[in-house]
C-alpha positions, 0 to 999 in steps of 0.5 A, spaced: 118 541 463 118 546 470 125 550 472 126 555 477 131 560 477 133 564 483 130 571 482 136 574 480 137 569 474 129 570 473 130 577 473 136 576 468 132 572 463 126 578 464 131 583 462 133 579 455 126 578 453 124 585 454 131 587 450 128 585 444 133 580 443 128 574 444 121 573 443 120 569 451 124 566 457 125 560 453 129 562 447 133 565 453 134 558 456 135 554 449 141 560 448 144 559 454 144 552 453 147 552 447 153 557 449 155 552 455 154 546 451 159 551 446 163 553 452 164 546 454 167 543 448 171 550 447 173 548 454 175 541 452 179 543 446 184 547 450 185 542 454 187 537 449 191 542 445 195 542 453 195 535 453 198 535 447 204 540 448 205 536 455 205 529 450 209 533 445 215 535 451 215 528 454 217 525 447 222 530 445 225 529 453 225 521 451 228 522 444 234 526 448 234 521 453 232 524 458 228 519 461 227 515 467 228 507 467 222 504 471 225 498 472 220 495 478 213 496 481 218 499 487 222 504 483 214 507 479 211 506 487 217 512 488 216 516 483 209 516 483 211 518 491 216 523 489 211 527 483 206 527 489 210 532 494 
């Protein structure tokens, strides 16, 4: 497999191979690959937890008896066009 990098992105692996850190361009590239894939799923985990205090907070509305009554395809169609604005 071929990549090209810019030659600030090129420069910046050059620069962790001479560090002594890794031993060739590379390690380099599997390690940074590694760490977004590591990124990405810290990323979704966050998210999920957002999601779930969001889910948690709705459900303590309702048990509060702070929801709204969606009583027609009409009333959703309003509320979704007053959440858009």
């Amino acid at each position: 497999m071929h990549v090209s990098l810019t030659p600030e992105l090129e420069s910046r692996v050059k620069a962790k191979v001479e560090s002594g850190l890794y031993n060739n361009a590379s390690e380099v590239i599997r390690e940074a690959l590694r760490f977004m894939e590591t990124h990405e799923d810290w990323v979704r985990e966050i998210k999920l937890a957002r999601l779930r205090e969001q889910l948690k907070t709705g459900v303590e509305q309702l048990d509060r008896g702070e929801g709204i009554a969606i009583e027609s395809k009409s009333s959703l169609n309003a509320l979704f066009d007053d959440i858009k604005v």
